[in-house]
MIMARMI-381672 format. One record per residue (C-alpha): residue in one letter; z, y, x. Coordinates in nm, 2 decimals. Layout:
! residues N
A	Z	Y	X
...
This chain:
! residues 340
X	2.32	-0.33	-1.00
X	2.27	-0.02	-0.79
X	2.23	0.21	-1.10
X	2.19	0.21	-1.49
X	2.04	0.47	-1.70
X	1.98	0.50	-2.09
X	1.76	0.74	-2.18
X	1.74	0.75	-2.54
X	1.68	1.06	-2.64
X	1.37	1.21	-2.65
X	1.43	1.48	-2.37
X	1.65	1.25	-2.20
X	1.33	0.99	-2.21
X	1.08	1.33	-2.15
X	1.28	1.46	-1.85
X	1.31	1.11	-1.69
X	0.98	1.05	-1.67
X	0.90	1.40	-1.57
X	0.62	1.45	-1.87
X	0.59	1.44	-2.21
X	0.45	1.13	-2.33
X	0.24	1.07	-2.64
X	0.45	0.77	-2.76
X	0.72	0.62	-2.66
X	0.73	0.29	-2.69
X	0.42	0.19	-2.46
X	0.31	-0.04	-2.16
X	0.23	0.27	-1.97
X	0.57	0.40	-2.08
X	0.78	0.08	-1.96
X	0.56	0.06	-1.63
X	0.66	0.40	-1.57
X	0.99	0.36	-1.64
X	1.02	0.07	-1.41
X	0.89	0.29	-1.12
X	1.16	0.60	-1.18
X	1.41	0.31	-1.17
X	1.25	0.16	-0.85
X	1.25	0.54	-0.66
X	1.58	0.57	-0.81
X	1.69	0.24	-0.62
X	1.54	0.33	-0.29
X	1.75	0.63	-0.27
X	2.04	0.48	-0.38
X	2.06	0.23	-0.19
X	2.29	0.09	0.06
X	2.25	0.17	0.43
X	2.02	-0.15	0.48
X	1.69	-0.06	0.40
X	1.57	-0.38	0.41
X	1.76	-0.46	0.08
X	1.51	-0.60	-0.18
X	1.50	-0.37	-0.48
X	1.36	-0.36	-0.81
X	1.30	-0.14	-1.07
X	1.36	-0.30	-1.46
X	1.26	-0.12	-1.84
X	1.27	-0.16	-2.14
X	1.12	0.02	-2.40
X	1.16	-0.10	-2.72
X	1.17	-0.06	-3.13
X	1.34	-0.28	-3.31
X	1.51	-0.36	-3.63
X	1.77	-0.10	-3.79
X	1.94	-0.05	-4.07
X	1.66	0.19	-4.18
X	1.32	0.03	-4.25
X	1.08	0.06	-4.01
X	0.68	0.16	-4.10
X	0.57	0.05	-3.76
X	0.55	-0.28	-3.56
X	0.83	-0.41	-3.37
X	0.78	-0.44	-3.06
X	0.88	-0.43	-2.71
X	0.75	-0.34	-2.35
X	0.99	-0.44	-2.02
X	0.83	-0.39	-1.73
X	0.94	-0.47	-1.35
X	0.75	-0.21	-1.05
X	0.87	-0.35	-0.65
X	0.65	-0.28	-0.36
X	0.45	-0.51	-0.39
X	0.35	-0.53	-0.77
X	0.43	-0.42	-1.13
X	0.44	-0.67	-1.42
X	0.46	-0.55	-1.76
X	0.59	-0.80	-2.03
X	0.48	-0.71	-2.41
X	0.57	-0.88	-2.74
X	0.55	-0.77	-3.09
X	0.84	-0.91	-3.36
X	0.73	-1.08	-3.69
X	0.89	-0.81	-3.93
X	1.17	-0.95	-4.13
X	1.24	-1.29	-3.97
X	1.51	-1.17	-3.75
X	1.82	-0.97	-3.79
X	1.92	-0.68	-3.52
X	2.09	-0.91	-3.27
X	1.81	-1.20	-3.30
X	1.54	-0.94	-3.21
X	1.79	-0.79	-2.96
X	1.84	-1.15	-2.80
X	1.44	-1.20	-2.77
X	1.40	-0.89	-2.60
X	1.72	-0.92	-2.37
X	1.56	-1.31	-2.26
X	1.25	-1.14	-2.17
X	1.41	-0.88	-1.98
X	1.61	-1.11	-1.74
X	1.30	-1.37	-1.73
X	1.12	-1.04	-1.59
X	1.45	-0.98	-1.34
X	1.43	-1.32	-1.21
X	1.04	-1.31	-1.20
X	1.06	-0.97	-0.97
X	1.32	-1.14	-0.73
X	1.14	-1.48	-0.70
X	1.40	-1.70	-0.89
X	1.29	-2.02	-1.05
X	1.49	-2.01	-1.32
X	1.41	-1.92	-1.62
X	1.59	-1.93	-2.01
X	1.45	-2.05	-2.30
X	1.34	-1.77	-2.52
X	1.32	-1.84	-2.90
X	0.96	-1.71	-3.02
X	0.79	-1.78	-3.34
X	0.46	-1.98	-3.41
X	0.25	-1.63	-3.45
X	0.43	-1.46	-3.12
X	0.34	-1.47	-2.76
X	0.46	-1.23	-2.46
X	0.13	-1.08	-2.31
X	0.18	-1.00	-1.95
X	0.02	-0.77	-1.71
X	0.00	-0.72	-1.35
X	-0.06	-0.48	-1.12
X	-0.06	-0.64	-0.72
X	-0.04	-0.43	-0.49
X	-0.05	-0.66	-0.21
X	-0.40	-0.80	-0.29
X	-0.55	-0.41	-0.32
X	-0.38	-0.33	0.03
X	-0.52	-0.66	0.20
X	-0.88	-0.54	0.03
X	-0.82	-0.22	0.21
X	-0.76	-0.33	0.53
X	-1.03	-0.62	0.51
X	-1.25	-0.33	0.45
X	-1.37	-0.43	0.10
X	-1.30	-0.10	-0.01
X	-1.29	0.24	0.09
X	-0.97	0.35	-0.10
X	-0.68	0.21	-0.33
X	-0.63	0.48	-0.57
X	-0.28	0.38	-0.76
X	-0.25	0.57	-1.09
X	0.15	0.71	-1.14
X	0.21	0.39	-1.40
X	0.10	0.13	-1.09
X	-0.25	0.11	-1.28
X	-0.50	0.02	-0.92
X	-0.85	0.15	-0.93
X	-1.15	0.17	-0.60
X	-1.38	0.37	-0.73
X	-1.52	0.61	-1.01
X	-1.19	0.83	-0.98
X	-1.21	1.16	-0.75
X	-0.89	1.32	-0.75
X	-0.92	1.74	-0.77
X	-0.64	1.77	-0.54
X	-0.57	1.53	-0.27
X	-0.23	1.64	-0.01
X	-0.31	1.39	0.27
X	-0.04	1.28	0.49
X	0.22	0.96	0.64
X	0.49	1.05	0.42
X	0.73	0.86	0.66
X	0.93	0.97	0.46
X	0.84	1.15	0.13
X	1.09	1.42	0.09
X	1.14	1.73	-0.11
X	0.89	2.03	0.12
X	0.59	1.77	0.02
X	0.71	1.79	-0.34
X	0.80	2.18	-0.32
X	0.41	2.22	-0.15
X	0.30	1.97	-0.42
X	0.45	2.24	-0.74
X	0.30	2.51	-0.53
X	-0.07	2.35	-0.50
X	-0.04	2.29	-0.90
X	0.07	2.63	-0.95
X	-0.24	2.79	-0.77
X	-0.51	2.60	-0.87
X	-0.40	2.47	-1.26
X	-0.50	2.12	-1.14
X	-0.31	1.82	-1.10
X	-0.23	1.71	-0.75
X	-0.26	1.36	-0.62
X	-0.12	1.25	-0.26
X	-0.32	1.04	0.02
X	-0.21	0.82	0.32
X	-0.46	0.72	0.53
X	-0.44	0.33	0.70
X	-0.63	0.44	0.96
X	-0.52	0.72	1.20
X	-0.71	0.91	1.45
X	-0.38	0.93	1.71
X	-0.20	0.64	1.62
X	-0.30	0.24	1.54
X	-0.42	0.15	1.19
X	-0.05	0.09	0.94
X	0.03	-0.24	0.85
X	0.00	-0.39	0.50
X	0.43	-0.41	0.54
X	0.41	-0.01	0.61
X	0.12	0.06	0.30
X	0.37	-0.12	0.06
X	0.67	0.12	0.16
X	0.46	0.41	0.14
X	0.31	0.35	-0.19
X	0.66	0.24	-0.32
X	0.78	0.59	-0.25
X	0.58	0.70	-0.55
X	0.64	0.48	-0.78
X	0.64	0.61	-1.15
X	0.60	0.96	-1.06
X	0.26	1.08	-0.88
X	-0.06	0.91	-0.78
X	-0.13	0.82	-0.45
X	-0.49	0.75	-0.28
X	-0.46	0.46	0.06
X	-0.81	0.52	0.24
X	-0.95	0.45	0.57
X	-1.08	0.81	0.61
X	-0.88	0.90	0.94
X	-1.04	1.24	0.95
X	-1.14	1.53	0.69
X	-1.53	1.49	0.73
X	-1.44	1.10	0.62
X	-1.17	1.25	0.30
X	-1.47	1.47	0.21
X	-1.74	1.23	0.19
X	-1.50	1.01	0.02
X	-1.35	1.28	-0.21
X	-1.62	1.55	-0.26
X	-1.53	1.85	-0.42
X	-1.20	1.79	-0.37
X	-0.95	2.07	-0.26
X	-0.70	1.90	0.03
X	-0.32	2.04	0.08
X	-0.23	2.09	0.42
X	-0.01	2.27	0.67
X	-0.10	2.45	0.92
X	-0.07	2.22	1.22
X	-0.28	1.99	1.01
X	-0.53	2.30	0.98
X	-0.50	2.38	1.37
X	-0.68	2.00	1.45
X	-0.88	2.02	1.20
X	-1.05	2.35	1.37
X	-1.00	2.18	1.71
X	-1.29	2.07	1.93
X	-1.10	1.79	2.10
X	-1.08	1.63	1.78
X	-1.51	1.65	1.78
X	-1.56	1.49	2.11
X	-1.47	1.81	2.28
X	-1.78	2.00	2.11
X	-1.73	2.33	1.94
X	-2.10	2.19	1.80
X	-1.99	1.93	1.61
X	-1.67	2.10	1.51
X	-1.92	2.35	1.33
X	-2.17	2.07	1.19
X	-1.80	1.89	1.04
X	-1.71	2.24	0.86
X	-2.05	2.27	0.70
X	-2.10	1.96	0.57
X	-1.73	1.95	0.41
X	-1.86	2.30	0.27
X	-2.17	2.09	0.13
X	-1.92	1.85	-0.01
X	-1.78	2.15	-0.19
X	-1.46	2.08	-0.06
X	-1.17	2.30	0.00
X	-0.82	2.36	0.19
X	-0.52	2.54	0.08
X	-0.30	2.58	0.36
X	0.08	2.62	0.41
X	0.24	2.78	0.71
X	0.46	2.58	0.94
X	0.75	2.61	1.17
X	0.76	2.43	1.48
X	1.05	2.23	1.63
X	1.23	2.57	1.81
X	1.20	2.74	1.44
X	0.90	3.00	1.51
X	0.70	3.01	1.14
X	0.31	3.04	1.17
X	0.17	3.17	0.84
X	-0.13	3.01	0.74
X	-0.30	3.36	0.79
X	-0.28	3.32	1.19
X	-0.53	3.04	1.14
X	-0.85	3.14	1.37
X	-1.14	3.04	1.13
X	-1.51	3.04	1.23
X	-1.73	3.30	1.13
X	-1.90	3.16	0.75
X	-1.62	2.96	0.73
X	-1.34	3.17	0.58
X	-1.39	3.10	0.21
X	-1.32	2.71	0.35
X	-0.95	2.80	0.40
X	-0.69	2.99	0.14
X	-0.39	3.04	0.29
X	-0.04	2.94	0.10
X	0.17	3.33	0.15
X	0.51	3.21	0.25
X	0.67	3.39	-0.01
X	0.50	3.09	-0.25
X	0.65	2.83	0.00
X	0.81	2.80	0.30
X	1.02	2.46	0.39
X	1.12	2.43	0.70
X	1.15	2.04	0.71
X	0.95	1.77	0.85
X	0.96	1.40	0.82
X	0.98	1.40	1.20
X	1.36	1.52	1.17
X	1.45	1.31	0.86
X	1.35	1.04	1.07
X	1.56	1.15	1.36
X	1.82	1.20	1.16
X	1.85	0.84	1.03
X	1.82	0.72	1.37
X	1.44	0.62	1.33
């Protein structure tokens, strides 16, 4: 056990997952549970980063010595990188006493822990004729091999581990590796939601215009790294003009280097032509970038407003001011810094 926690009140339960739910005692609720406790476990951690860890929940109402109005039920859920599996059963009123329904739900809960780390074993749990555990899963493996197959365009995973390919178009998309995620993305992230009122989402790409396509190994890490708390888009759109056709009308999150290549002829087959065709058909798209300044490795900052912008293009850009945000920290150094 890396770490424990019990959130039982309310704005303990509220400030753990980071929102306010509308119940509960939920799947979504357990599933998202399961993810805080699987980012939790990354952190935490040992120095091997290879260890194996998994995030476990439980949710759960249950006999007391008060009578209860509602069902009685419980949700455990497991989230790893590679899928979440939600468990679900609902007590027949009266024919248990406190410990009986806490011994059904505590079976289920290390059935679930054994499931999650691929033991065999299992332990009888003691169910009646009209109960049955109802069990959901969410595999992320499958929807990163469909990716990379090129079934689909994108893998959008909601913030619960929900997967879904198409009909969503997130309002805000921050694109980026996130090797690794780390506290100026999130800072960048509050910003974003603070200037447009929107919700943001977060993209990695599989496919990169500099480097060779990520492996499914690589996808699984990054998408664990939001588990439980933000939704994250995997796409094969390496560049902008490919996020926008993807994502139309969709504002995109960026800093300022990011900006700089994306006003770049080299990146347009050296043609300042095509460079301009790319910026008015992401206009078309109704698309958008909100740009943050950025310091480079020997600590100069360039503000966002030292961007040089084409002429009908300027409404494409709104510059972040650095009094909004300013990190200097990159995943370049964290990565450095671990030895990486």
């Amino acid at each position: 056990v890396l770490d424990a926690r019990i959130p039982y009140g309310r704005n303990a339960f509220r400030q753990y997952l980071g929102y306010k739910p509308p119940k509960h005692v939920t799947v979504k609720a357990a599933q998202m549970l399961a993810g805080n406790a699987l980012t939790r476990a990354r952190r935490v951690r040992e120095e091997d980063g290879a260890m194996h860890v998994v995030g476990l929940s439980c949710t759960a109402t249950i006999i007391t010595d008060r009578p209860k109005k509602g069902e009685h039920r419980a949700h455990i859920a497991t989230w790893t990188s590679e899928r979440v599996t939600s468990y679900s059963i609902y007590l027949t009123k009266g024919a248990r006493d406190r410990d009986g329904e806490e011994d059904v739900v505590s079976r289920i809960m290390l059935n679930a822990l054994a499931e999650a780390f691929g033991l065999e074993e299992r332990i009888a749990v003691p169910l009646l004729a009209d109960e049955e555990i109802e069990t959901k899963i969410y595999d992320f493996v499958g929807a990163a091999q469909r990716l990379l197959n090129g079934k689909v365009k994108f893998v959008g995973v909601y913030d619960h581990g929900r997967i879904r390919y198409s009909g969503i178009n997130p309002q805000v998309l921050m694109p980026g590796s996130f090797d690794p995620l780390h506290q100026g993305h999130l800072g960048l992230m509050e910003t974003a939601i603070e200037m447009t009122d929107k919700p943001v989402a977060f993209e990695v790409s599989a496919y990169n215009v500099d480097k060779p396509p990520l492996e499914q190994e690589v996808i699984l890490d990054r998408l664990a790294q939001f588990a439980g708390r933000q939704p994250v888009y995997i796409t094969n759109a390496p560049t902008f003009l490919e996020k926008a056709r993807l994502f139309p009308e969709t504002t995109f999150v960026v800093g300022y280097d990011t900006a700089v290549r994306i006003l770049a002829p080299r990146y347009y087959n050296d043609s300042q032509e095509e460079m301009l065709a790319a910026l008015q058909e992401m206009q078309d798209q109704q698309c958008h970038f909100l740009v943050a300044g950025r310091a480079n490795k020997e600590g100069e900052f360039f503000p966002a407003t030292d961007l040089e912008i084409p002429a009908g293009f300027e409404s494409l850009f709104t510059p972040i001011p650095s009094e909004k945000f300013r990190r200097d920290i990159s995943s370049t150094e964290i990565r450095a810094q671990r030895g990486r």
